[in-house]
C-alpha positions as CSV (number, residue, x, y, z in Angstrom):
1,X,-4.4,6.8,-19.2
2,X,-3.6,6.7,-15.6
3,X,-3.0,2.8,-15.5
4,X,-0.2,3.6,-18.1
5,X,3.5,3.3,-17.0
6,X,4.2,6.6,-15.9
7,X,8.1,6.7,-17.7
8,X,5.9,6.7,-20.8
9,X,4.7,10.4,-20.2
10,X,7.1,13.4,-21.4
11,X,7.3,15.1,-18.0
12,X,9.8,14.9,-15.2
13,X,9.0,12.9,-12.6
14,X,8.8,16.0,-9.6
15,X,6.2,17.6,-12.8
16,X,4.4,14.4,-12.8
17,X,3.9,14.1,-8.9
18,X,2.3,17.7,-9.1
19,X,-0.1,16.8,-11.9
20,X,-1.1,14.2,-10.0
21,X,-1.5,16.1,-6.9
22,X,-3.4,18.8,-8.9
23,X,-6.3,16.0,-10.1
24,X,-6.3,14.5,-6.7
25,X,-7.3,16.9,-4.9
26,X,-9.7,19.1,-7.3
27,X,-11.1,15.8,-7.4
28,X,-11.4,14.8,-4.0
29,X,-11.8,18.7,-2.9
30,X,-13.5,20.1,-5.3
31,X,-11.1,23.2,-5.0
32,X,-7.6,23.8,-6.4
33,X,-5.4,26.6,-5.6
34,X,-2.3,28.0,-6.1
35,X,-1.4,28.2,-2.1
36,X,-2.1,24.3,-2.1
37,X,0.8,23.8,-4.4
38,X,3.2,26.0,-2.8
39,X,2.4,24.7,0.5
40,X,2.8,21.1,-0.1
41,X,5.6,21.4,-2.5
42,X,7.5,24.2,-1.3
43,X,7.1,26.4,-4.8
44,X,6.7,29.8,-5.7
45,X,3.2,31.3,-7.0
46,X,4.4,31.7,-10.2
47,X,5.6,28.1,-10.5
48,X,2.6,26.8,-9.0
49,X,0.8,28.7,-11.4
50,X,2.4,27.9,-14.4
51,X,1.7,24.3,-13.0
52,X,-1.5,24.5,-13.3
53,X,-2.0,25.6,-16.8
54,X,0.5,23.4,-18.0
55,X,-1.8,20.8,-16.4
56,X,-5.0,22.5,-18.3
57,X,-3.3,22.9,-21.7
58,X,-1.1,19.4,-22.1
59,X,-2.6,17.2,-19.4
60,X,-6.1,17.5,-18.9
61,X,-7.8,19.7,-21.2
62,X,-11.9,20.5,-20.4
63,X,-10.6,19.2,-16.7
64,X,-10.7,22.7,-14.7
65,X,-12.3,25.5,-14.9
66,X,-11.8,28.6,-12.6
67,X,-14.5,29.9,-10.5
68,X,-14.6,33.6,-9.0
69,X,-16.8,32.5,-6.2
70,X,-14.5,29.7,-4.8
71,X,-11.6,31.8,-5.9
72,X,-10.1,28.8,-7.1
73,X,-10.5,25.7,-9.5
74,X,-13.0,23.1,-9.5
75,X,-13.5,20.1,-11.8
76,X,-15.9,20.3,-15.1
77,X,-18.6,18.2,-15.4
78,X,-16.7,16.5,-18.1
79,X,-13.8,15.6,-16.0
80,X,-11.9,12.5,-17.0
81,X,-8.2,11.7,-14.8
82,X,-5.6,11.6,-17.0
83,X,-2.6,10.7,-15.2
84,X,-4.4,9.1,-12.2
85,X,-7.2,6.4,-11.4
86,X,-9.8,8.3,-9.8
87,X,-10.5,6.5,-6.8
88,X,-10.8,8.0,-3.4
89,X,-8.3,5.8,-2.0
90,X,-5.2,8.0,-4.0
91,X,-6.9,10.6,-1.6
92,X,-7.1,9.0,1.1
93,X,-3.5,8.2,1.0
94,X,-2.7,11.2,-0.4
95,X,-3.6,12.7,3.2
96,X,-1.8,10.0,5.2
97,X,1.3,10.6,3.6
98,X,1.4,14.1,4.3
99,X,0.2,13.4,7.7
100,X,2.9,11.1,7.9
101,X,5.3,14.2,6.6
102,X,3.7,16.9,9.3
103,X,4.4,14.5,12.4
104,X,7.8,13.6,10.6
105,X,9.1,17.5,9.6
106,X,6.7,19.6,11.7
107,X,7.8,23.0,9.4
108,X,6.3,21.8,6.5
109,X,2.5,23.8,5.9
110,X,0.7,21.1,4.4
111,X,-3.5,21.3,4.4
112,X,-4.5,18.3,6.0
113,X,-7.4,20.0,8.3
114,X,-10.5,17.8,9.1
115,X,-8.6,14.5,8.7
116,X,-7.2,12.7,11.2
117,X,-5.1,9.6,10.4
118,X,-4.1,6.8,12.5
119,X,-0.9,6.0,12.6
120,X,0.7,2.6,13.7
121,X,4.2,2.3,15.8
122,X,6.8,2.5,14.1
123,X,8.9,-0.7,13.8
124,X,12.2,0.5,13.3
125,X,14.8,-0.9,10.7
126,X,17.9,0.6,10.5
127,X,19.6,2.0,7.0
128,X,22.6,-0.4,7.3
129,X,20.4,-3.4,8.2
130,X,18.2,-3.0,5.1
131,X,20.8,-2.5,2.8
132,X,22.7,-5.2,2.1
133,X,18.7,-7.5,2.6
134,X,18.1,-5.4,-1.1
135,X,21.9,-6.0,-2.7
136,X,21.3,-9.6,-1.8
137,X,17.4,-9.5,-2.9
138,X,18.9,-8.0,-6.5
139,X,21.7,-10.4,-7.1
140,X,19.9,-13.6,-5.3
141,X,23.1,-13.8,-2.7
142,X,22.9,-15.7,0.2
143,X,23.0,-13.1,3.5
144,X,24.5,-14.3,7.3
145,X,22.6,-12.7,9.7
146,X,22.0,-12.4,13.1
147,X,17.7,-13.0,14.1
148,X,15.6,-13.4,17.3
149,X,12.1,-14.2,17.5
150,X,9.5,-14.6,20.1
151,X,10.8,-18.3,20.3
152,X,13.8,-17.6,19.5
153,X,14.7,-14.4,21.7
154,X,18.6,-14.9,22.4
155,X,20.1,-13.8,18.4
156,X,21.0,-16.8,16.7
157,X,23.0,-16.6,13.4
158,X,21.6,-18.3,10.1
159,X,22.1,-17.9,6.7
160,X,19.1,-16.8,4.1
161,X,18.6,-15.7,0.7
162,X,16.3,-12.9,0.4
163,X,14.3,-12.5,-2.6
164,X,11.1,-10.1,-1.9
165,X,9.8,-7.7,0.8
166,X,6.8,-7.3,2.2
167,X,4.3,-4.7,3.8
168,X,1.6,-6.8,5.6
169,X,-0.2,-3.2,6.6
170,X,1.3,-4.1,9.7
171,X,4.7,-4.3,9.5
172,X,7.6,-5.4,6.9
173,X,9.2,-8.2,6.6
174,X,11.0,-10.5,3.8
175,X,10.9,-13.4,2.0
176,X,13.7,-15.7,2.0
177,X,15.1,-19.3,1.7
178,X,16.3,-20.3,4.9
179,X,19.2,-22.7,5.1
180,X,18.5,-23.5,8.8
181,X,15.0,-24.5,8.1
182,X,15.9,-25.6,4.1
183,X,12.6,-24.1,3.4
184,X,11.3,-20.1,2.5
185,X,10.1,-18.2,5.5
186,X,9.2,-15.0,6.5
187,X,11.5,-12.8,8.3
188,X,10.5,-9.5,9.9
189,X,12.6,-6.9,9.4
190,X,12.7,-5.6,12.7
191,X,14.2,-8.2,14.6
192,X,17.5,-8.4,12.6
193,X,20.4,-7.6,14.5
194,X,24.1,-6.2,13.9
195,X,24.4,-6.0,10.1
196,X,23.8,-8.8,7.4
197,X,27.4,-9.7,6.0
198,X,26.6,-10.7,2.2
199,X,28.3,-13.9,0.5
200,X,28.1,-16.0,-2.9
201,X,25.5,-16.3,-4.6
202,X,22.7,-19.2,-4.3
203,X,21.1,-21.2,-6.5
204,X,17.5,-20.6,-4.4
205,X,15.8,-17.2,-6.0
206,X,12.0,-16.5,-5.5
207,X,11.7,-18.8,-8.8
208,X,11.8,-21.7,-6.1
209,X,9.5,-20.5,-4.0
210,X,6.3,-22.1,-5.0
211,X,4.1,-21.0,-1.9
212,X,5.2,-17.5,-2.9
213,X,4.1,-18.1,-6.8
214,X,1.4,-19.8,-6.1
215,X,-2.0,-17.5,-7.1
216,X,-5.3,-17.4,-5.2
217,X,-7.9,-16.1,-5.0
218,X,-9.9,-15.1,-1.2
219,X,-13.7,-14.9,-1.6
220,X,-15.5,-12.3,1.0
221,X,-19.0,-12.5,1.1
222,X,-21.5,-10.4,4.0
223,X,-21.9,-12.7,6.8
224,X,-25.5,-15.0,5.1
225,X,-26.7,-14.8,8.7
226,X,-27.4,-10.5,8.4
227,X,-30.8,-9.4,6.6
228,X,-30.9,-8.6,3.2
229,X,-30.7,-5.3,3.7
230,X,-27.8,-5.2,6.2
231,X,-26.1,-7.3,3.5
232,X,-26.4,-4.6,0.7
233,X,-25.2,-2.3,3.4
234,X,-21.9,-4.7,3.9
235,X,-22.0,-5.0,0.1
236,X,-21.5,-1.3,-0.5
237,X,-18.9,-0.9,2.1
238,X,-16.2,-3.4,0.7
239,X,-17.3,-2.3,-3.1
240,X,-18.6,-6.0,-3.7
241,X,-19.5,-7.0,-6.9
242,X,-22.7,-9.6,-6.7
243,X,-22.2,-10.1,-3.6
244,X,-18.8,-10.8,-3.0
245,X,-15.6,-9.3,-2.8
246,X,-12.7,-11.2,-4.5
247,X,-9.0,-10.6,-3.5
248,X,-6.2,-12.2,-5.9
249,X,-3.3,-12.1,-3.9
250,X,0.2,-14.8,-3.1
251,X,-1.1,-18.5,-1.4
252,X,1.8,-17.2,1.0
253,X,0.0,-14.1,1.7
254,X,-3.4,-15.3,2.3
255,X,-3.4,-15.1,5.9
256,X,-2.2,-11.5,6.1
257,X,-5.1,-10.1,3.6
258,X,-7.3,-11.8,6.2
259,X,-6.3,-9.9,9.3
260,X,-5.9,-6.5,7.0
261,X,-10.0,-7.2,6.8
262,X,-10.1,-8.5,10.2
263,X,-11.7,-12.1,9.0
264,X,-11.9,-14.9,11.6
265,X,-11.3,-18.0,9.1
266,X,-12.8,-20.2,11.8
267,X,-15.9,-20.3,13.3
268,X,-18.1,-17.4,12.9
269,X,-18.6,-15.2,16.0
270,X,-21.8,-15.5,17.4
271,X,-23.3,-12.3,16.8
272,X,-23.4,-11.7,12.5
273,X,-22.9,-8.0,13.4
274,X,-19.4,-8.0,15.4
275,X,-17.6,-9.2,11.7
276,X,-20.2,-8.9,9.2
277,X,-18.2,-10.6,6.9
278,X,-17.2,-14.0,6.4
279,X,-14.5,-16.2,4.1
280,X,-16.7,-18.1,1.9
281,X,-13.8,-20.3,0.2
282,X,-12.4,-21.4,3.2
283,X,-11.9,-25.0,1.7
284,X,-9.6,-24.1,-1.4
285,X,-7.5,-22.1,1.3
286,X,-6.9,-23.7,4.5
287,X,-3.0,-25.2,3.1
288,X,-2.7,-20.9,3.4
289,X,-4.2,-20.4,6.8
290,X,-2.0,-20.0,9.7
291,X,-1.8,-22.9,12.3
């Protein structure tokens, strides 16, 4: 199934990517050819081809059927993924990446028409600074680097011991003890200067880092104040199930899933519409909530 480790099935990995590609997007499309495989993957016809029947005979058999009027493959009734989840967000993301790959390597012909795909700036982090952050990471090593910060601007030198790193959907940054502080902080990748020089190893790992191991849970709820049918409409939108939306994330990382969803955790705004949704178990999670 497609929540299965994916070193368990007998295909290369570049195979693998394809197949995956190939039930995405009949899924999502309702249309598979040949051109979108050579396109996107830079293959001949006859691979692509040989692609797809592989995918019909050993992945997912009763999946596709060809039709002469789309001059291409759709999805049977009876479809079932096989090697992914089925959810519109592999899509979705499936199209940002290779919107990602057309701004990045403008040559490549990939079919991203009628989507259009926001992109944030890019904070930069250089190869050479990111390197040794992962070698130290891997072997819990303690790291001297240079860092500025908005209070901070002028770089000042400190020692930490990296252990995990992060995408907050905004930017990246890692988790690590800081001797400075003698506490784990968050550090964002993209104000590191010069290159981290990597020493001994420490005895503080992310098994110290109780914040970090700590599990919650954030309730979302539609705002109570919106009618009940504006609720159901809220309810829909963020795929609640009776009536709430449940996100099981870090205690550390509580107030970055908040402003992913663009939650206020204080007072609600005046008007129910401008948020429309609302943190219903603010009380078990205000040790989590910035300031």
């Amino acid at each position: 199934m497609a929540t299965e480790n994916s070193s368990k099935w007998p295909f290369r990995w570049d195979l693998l990517l394809r197949y995956r590609f190939i039930e995405t997007l009949v899924l999502w499309e309702g249309r598979l050819t040949t051109r979108h495989l050579c396109d996107t993957f830079g293959i001949g016809r006859q691979q692509a081809s040989k692609d797809i029947n592989n995918y019909i005979r050993e992945v997912g058999p009763g999946n596709l059927e060809y039709d002469k009027y789309l001059k291409g493959y759709k999805p049977t009734d009876n479809f079932t993924p096989r090697v992914t989840q089925g959810l519109a967000d592999e899509y979705l993301h499936l199209m940002a990446r290779n919107n990602e790959l057309m701004n990045m390597f403008e040559s490549l012909s990939l079919n991203v028409a009628n989507v259009e795909v926001l992109s944030l700036p890019v904070r930069d982090v250089r190869p050479e600074v990111l390197r040794p952050i992962m070698q130290a990471a891997r072997q819990q090593r303690r790291l001297e680097v240079d860092y500025v910060s908005i209070n901070n601007p002028d770089r000042e030198g400190r020692i930490i011991v990296p252990h995990t790193l992060v995408y907050t959907g905004l930017r990246w940054h890692v988790r690590a003890w800081c001797e400075k502080n003698q506490g784990y902080r968050d550090f964002v990748l993209s104000r590191f200067r010069d290159i981290p020089e990597i020493m001994e190893e420490s005895a503080h790992g992310a098994a110290g880092d109780t914040e970090w191991n700590t599990d919650v849970t954030v309730r979302i709820t539609p705002d109570p104040r919106l009618s009940t049918a504006q609720r159901e409409v809220v309810e829909m939108d963020y795929g609640m199930q009776d009536g709430a939306l449940e996100i099981h994330t870090r205690g550390k990382l509580v107030p970055y899933v908040l402003k992913l969803l663009h939650v206020d955790p204080g007072e609600p705004a005046a008007d129910p519409t401008a948020q429309q949704i609302v943190l219903a178990n603010r009380e078990t999670l205000d040790q989590w909530l910035f300031g």
